[in-house]
N, C-alpha and C positions, 0 to 999 in steps of 0.2 A: 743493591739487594743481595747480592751474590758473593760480595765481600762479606756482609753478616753472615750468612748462610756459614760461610767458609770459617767464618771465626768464632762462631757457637761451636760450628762441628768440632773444631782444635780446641775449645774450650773443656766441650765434654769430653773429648777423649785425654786429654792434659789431667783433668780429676779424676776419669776412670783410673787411667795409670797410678794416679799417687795414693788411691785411693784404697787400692792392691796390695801398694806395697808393705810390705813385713815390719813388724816394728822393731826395732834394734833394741838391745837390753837381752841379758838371762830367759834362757827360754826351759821350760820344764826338759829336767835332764840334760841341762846344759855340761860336760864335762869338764872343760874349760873352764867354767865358772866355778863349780865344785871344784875341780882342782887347785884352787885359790884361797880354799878354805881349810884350816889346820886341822888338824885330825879331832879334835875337842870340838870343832863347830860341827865337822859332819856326824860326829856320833850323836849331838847332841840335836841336830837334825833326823837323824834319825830314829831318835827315842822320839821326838814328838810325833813325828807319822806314825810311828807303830801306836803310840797314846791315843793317837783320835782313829786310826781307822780300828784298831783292838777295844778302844774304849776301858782301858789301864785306871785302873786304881794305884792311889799315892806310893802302897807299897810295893806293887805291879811294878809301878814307874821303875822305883828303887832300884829293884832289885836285874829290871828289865835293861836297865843303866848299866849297872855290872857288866852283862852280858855282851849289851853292844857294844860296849869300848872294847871287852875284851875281844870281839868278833874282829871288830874294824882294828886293832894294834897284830892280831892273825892277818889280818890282809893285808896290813902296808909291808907284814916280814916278807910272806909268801909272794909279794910284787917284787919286795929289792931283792929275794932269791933268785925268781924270774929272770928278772934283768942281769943280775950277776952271772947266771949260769946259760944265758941263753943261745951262747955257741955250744955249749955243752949238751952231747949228744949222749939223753939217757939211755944204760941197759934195761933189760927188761924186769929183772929183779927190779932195778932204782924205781923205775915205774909200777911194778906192784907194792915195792914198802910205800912209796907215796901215796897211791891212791888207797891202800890198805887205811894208813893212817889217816885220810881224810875222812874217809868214812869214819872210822871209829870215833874220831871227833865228831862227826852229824852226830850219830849216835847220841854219844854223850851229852851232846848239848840239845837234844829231842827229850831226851828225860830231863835235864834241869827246866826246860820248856814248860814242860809237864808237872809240875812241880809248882810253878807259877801263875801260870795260864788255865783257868779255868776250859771246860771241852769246848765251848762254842768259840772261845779266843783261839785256841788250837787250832780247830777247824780254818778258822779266818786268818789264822798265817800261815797254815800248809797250802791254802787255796792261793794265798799271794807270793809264797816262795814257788809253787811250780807257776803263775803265769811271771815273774821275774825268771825263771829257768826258760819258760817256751820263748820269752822276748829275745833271751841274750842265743837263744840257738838259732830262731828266725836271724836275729842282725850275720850271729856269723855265717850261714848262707847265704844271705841277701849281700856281705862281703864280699864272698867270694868268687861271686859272678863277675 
C-alpha cells in the first residue's frame, strides 16, 4: 500500500514538473530569432503589426512600407556605426550634432506620419512609440542592476 502511495506521489509530482515546463520554439521578442531574419522580412513584419494594430488602408500600407524600410536600413547604418565606433570616445559637440540630427529626423518623419495617418492612427502610434521607449528604458535599468 505504501509502495502505491509512494509511486502516485513521484507520479504527480514527475507531471507537475513537466507540466511547468516552457516550451522551446521563438518566443514573442525573441531577439535571436529576429536576428535571423533579413532586413526585408523584419520590415515586412513590421508593416504588418503596424496594419492590424493602426488598422492601415492599402494605400496607408504603401506608403507606410516606404517608411519602415527606410526606418529599419537607418537602424542597421546607426548599429554598424555603433559597433565600428564603439571604443571611440565621443566629444561633446560629436554628441550634440548627433542627437541634434536624430531629432531633426523624429521631426521630419512625425510630419510625413501625419501626412499619412489619419488623427486617431496618430494617436495610436505615439501611444505605442512611448510604451516601446518606457520598455526599452525599464530593460536598460533592470540591466544594469
Amino acid at each position: 500500500m505504501m509502495k502505491k502511495l509512494i509511486a502516485a506521489a513521484l507520479l504527480i509530482v514527475g507531471m507537475t514538473a513537466f507540466a511547468q515546463e516552457k516550451p522551446e520554439g521563438p518566443k514573442k521578442g525573441d531577439r535571436a530569432a529576429m536576428a535571423k531574419l533579413t532586413p526585408e522580412q523584419r520590415s515586412e513584419l513590421h508593416l504588418k503589426t503596424l496594419t492590424l494594430k493602426l488598422d492601415l488602408n492599402a494605400s496607408q500600407q504603401k506608403e507606410m512600407g516606404k517608411i519602415v524600410a527606410e526606418m529599419d536600413a537607418k537602424r542597421e547604418a546607426m548599429k554598424a556605426e555603433r559597433i565600428a565606433n564603439k571604443d571611440k570616445k565621443l566629444t561633446s559637440d560629436e554628441i550634440f550634432a548627433k542627437k541634434n540630427k536624430m531629432l531633426d529626423e523624429k521631426i521630419a518623419m512625425k510630419e510625413r506620419l501625419k501626412k499619412i495617418l489619419n488623427d486617431e492612427q496618430m494617436d495610436k502610434f505615439e501611444k505605442m512609440q512611448q510604451q516601446r521607449q518606457k520598455k526599452m528604458q525599464e530593460g536598460k535599468h533592470n540591466h544594469r542592476k
